[in-house]
N, CA, C and O atoms as a GROMACS GRO file, in nm:
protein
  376
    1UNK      N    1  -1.433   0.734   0.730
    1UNK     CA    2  -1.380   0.691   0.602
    1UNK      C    3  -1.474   0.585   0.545
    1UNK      O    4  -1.512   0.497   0.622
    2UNK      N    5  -1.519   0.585   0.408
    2UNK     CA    6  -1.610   0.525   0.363
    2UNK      C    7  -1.513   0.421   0.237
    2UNK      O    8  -1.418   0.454   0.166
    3UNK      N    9  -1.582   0.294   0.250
    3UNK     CA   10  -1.517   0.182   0.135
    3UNK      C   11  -1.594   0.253   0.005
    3UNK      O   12  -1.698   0.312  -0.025
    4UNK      N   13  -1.440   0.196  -0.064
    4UNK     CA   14  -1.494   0.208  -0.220
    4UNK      C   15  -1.588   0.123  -0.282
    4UNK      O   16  -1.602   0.002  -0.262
    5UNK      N   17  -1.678   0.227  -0.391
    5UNK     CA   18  -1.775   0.085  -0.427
    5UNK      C   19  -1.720   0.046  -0.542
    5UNK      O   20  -1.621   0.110  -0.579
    6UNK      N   21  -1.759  -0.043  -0.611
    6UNK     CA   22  -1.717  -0.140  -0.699
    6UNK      C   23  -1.635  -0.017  -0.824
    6UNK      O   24  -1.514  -0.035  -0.841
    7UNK      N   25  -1.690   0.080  -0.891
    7UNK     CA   26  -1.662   0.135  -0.955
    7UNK      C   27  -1.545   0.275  -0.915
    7UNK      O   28  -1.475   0.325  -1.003
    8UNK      N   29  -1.541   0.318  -0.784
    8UNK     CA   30  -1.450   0.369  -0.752
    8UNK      C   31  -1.324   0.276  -0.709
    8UNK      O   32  -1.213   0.325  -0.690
    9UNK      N   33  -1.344   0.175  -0.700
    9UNK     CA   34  -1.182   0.052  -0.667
    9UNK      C   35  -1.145   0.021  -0.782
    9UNK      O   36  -1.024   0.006  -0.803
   10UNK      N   37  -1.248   0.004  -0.893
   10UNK     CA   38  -1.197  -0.032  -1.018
   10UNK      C   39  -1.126   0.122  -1.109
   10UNK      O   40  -1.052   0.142  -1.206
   11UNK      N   41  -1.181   0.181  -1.038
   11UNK     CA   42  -1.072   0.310  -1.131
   11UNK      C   43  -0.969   0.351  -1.044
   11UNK      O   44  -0.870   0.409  -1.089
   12UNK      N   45  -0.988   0.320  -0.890
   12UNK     CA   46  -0.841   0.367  -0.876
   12UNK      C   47  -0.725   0.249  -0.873
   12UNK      O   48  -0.622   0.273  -0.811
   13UNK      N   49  -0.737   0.148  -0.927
   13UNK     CA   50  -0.631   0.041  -0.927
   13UNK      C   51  -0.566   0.032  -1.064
   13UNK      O   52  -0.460  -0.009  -1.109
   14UNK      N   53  -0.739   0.119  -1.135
   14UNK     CA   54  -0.633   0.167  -1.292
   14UNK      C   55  -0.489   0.216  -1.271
   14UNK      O   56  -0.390   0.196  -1.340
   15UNK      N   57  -0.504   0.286  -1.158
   15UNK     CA   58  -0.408   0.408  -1.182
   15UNK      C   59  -0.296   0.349  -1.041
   15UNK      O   60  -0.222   0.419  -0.972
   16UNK      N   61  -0.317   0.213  -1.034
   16UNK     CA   62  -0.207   0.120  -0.979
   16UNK      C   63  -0.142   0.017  -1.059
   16UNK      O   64  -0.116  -0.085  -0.996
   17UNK      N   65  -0.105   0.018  -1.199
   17UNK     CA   66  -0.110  -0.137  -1.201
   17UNK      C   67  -0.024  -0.182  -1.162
   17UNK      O   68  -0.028  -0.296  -1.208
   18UNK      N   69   0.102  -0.170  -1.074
   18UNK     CA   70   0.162  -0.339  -1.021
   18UNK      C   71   0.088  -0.313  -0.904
   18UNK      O   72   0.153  -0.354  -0.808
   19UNK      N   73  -0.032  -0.258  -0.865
   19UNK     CA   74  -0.102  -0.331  -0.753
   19UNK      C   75  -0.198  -0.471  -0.744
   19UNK      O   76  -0.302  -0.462  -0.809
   20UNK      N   77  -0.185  -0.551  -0.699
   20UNK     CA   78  -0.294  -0.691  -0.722
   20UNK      C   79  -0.368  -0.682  -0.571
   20UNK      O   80  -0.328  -0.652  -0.459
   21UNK      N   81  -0.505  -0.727  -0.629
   21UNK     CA   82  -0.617  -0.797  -0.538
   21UNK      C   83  -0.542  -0.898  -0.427
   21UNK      O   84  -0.463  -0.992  -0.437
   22UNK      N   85  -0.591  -0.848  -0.345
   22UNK     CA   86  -0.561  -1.019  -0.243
   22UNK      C   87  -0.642  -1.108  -0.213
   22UNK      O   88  -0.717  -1.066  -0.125
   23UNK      N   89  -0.668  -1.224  -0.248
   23UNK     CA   90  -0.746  -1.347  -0.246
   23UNK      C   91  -0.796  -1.345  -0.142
   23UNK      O   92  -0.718  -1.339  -0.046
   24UNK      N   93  -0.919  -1.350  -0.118
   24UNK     CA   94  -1.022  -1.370  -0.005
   24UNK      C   95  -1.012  -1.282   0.086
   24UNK      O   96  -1.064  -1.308   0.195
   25UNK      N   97  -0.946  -1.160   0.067
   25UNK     CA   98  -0.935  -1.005   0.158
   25UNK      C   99  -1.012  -0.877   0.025
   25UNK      O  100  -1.008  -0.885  -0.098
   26UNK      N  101  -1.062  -0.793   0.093
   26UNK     CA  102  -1.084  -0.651   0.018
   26UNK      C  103  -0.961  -0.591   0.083
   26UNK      O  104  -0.968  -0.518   0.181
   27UNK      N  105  -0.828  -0.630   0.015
   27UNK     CA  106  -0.698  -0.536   0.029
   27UNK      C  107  -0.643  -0.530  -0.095
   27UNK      O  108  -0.695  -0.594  -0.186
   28UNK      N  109  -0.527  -0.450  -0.116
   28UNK     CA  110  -0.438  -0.499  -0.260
   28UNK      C  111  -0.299  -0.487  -0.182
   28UNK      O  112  -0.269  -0.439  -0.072
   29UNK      N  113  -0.213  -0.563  -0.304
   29UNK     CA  114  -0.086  -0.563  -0.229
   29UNK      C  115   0.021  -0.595  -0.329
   29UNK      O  116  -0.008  -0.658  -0.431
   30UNK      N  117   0.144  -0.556  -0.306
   30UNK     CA  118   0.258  -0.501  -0.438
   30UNK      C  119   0.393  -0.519  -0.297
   30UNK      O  120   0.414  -0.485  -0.181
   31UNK      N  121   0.454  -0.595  -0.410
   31UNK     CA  122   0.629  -0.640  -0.401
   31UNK      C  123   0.701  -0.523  -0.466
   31UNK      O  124   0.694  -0.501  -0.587
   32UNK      N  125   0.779  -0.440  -0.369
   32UNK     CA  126   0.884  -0.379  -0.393
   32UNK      C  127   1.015  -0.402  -0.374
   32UNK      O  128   1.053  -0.391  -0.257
   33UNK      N  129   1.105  -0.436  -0.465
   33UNK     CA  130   1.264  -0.448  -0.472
   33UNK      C  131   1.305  -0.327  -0.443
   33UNK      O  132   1.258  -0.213  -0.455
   34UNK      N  133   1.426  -0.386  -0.393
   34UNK     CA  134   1.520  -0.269  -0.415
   34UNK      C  135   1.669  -0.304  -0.432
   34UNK      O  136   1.696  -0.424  -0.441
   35UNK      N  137   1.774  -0.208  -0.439
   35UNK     CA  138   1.928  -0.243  -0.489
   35UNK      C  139   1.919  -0.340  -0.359
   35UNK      O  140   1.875  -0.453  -0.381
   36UNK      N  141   1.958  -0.307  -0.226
   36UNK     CA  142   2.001  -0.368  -0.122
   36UNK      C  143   1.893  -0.342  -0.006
   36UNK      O  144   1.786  -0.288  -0.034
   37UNK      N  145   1.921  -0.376   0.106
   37UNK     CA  146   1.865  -0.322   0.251
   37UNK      C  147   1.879  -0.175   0.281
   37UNK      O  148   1.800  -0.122   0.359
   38UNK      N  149   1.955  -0.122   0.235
   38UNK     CA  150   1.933  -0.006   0.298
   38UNK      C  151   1.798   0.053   0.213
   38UNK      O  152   1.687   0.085   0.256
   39UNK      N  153   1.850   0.056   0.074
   39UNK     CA  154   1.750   0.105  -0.018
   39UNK      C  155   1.626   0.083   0.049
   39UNK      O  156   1.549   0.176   0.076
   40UNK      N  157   1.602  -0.047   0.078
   40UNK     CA  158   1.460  -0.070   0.124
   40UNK      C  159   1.409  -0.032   0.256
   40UNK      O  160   1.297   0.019   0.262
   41UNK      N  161   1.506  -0.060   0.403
   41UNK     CA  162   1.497   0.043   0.448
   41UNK      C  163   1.428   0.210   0.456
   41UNK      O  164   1.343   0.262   0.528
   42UNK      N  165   1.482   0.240   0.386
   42UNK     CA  166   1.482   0.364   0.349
   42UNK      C  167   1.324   0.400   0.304
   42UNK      O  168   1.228   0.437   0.373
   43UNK      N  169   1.335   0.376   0.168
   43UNK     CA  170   1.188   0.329   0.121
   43UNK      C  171   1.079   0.303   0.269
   43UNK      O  172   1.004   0.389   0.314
   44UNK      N  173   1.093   0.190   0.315
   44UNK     CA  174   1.008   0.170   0.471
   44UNK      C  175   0.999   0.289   0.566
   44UNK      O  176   0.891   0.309   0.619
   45UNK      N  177   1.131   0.392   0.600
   45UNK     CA  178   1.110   0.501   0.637
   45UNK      C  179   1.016   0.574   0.596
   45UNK      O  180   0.903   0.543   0.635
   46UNK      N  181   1.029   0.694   0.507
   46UNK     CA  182   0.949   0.704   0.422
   46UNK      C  183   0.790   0.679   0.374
   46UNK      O  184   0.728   0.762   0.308
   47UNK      N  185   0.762   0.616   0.396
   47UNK     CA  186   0.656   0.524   0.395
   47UNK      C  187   0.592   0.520   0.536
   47UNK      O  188   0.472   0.535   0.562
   48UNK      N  189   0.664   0.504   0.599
   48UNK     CA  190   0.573   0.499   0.759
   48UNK      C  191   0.589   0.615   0.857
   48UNK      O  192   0.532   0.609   0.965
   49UNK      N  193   0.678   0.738   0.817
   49UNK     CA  194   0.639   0.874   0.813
   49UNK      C  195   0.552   0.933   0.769
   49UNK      O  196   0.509   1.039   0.815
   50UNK      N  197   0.499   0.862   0.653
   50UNK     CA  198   0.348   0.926   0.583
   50UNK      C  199   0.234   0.840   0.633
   50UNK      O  200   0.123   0.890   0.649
   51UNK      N  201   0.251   0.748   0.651
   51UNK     CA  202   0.174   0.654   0.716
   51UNK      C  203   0.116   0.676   0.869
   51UNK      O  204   0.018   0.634   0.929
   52UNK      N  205   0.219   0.756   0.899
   52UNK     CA  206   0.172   0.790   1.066
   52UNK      C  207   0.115   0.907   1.064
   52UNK      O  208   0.074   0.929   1.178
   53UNK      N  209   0.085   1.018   0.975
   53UNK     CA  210   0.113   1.087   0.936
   53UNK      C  211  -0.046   1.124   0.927
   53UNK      O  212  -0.117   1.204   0.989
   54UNK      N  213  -0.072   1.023   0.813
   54UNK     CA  214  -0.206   0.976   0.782
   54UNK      C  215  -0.301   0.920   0.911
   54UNK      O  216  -0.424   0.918   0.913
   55UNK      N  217  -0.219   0.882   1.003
   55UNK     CA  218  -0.263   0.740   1.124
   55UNK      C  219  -0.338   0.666   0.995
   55UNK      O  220  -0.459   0.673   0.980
   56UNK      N  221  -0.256   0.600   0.911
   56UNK     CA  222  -0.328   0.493   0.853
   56UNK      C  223  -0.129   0.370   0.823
   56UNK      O  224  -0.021   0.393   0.768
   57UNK      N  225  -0.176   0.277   0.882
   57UNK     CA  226  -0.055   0.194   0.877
   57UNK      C  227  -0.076   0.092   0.752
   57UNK      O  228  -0.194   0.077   0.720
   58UNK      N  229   0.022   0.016   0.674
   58UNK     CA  230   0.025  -0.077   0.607
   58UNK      C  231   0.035  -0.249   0.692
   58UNK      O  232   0.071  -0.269   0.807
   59UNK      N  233   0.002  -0.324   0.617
   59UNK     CA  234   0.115  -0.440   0.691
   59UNK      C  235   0.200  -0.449   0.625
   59UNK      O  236   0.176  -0.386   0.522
   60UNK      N  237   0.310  -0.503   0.622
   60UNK     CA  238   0.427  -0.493   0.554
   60UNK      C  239   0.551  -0.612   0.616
   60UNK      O  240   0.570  -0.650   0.732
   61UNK      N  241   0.615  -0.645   0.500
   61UNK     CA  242   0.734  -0.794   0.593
   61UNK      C  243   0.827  -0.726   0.482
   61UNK      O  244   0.794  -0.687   0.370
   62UNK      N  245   0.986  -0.723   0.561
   62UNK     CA  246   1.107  -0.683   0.464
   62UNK      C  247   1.149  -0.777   0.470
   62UNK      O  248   1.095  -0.837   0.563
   63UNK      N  249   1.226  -0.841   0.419
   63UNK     CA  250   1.332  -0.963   0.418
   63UNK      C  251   1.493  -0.883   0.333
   63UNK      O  252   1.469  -0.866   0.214
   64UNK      N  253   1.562  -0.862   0.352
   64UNK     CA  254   1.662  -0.782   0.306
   64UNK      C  255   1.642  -0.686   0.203
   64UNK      O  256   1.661  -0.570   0.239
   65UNK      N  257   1.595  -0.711   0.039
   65UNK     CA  258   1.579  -0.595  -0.033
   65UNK      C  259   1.450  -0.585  -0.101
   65UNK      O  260   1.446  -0.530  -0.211
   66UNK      N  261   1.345  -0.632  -0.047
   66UNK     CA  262   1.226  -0.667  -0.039
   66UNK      C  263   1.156  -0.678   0.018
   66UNK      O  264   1.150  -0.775   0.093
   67UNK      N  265   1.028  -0.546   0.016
   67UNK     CA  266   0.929  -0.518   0.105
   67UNK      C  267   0.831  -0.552   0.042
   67UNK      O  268   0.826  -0.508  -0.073
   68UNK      N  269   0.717  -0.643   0.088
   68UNK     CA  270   0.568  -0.672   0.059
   68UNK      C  271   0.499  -0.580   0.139
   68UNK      O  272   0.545  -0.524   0.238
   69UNK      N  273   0.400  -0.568   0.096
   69UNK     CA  274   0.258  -0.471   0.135
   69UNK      C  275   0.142  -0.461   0.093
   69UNK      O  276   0.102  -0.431  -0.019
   70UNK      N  277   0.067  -0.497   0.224
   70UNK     CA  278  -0.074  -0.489   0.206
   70UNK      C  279  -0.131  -0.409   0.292
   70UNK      O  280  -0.108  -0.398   0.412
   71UNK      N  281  -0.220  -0.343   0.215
   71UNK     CA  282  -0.290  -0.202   0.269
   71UNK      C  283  -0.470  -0.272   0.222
   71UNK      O  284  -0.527  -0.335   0.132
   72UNK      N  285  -0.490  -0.222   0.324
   72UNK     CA  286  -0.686  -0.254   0.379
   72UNK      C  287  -0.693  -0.115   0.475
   72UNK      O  288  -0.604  -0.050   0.529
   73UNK      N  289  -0.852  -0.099   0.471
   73UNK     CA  290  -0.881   0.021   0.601
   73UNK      C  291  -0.956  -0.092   0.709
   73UNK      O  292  -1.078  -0.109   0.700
   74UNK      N  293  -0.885  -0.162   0.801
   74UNK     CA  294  -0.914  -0.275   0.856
   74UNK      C  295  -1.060  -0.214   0.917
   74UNK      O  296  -1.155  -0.290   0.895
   75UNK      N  297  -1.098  -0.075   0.999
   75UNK     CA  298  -1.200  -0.011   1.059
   75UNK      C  299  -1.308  -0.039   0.941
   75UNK      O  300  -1.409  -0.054   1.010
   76UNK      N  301  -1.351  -0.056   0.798
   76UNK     CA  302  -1.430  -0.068   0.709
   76UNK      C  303  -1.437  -0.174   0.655
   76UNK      O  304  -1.531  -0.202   0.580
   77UNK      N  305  -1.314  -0.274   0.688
   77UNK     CA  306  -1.279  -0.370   0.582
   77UNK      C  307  -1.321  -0.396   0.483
   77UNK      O  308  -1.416  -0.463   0.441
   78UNK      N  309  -1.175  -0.288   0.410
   78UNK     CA  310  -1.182  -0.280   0.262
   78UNK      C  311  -1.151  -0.121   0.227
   78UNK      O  312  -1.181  -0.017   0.286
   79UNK      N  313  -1.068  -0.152   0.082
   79UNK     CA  314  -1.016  -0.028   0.049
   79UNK      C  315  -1.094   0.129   0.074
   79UNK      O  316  -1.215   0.137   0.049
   80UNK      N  317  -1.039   0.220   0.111
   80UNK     CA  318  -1.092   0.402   0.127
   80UNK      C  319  -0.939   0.448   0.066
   80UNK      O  320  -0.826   0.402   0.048
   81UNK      N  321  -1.014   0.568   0.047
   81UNK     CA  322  -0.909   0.662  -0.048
   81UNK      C  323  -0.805   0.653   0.102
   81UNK      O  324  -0.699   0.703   0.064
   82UNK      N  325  -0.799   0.638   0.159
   82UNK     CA  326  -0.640   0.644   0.255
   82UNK      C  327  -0.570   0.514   0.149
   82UNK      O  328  -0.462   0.540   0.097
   83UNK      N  329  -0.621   0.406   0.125
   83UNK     CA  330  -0.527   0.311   0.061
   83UNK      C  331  -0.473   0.374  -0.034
   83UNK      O  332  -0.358   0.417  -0.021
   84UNK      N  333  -0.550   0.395  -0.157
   84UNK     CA  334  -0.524   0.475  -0.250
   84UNK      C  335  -0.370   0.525  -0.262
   84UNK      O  336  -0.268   0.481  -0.316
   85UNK      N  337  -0.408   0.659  -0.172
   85UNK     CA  338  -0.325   0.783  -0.104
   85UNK      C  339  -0.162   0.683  -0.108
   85UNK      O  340  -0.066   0.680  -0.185
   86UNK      N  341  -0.193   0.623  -0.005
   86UNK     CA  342  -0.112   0.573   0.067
   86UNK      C  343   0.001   0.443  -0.074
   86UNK      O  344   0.124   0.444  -0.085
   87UNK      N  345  -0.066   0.380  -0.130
   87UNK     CA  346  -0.005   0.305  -0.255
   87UNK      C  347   0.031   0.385  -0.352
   87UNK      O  348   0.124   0.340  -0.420
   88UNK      N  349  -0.026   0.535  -0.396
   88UNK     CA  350   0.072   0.625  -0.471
   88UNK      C  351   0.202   0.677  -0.420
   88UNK      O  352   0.306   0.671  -0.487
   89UNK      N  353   0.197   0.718  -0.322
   89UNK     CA  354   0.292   0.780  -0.214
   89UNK      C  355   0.429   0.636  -0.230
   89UNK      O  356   0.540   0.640  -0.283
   90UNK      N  357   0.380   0.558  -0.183
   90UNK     CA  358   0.494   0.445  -0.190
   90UNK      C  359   0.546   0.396  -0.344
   90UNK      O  360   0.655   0.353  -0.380
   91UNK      N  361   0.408   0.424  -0.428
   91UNK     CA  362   0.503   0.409  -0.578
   91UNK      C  363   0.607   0.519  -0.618
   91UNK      O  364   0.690   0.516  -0.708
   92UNK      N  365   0.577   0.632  -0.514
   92UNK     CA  366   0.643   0.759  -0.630
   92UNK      C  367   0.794   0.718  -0.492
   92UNK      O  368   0.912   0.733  -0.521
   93UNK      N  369   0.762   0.686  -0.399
   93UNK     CA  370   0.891   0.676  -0.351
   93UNK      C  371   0.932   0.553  -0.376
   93UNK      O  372   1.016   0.540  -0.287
   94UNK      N  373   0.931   0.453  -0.435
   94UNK     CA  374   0.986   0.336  -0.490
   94UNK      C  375   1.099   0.405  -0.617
   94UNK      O  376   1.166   0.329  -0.687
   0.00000   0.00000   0.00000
């Protein structure tokens, strides 16, 4: 898996925007709500079925209806189309 160069990260985050840069990492990372815990839950299922799926994992912290996530290809450090992949997949299941 090869990092994106400057012009392939900048067009695929077009096509993220509540994704943000993370300060002093080549990762991005996005706050998802939800109604309650299960919702989010759920969502986290979901998500780490495709994720294993992929063998590409997120980091991720829930606190009841709120999951954070940050996705890096830690093996390259720094975004590859698995991030990508992997941050559409969780928007369309958000």
């Amino acid at each position: 898996m090869q990092k994106l160069d400057g012009e392939e990260r900048t067009a695929a985050l077009n096509e993220l925007p509540e994704w943000r840069d993370v300060e002093g990492r080549n990762a991005i990372t996005r706050t998802f709500r939800f109604k309650d815990f299960n919702a989010a839950f759920g969502f986290m299922s979901r998500a780490a079925l495709l994720a294993e799926k992929m063998d590409h994992h997120p980091e991720w912290l829930n606190v009841y209806n709120r999951v954070e996530v940050t996705l890096t290809t830690h093996a390259v450090e720094g975004l590859t189309e698995k991030d990508i992949i992997l941050a559409k997949a969780m928007d369309a299941y958000a």
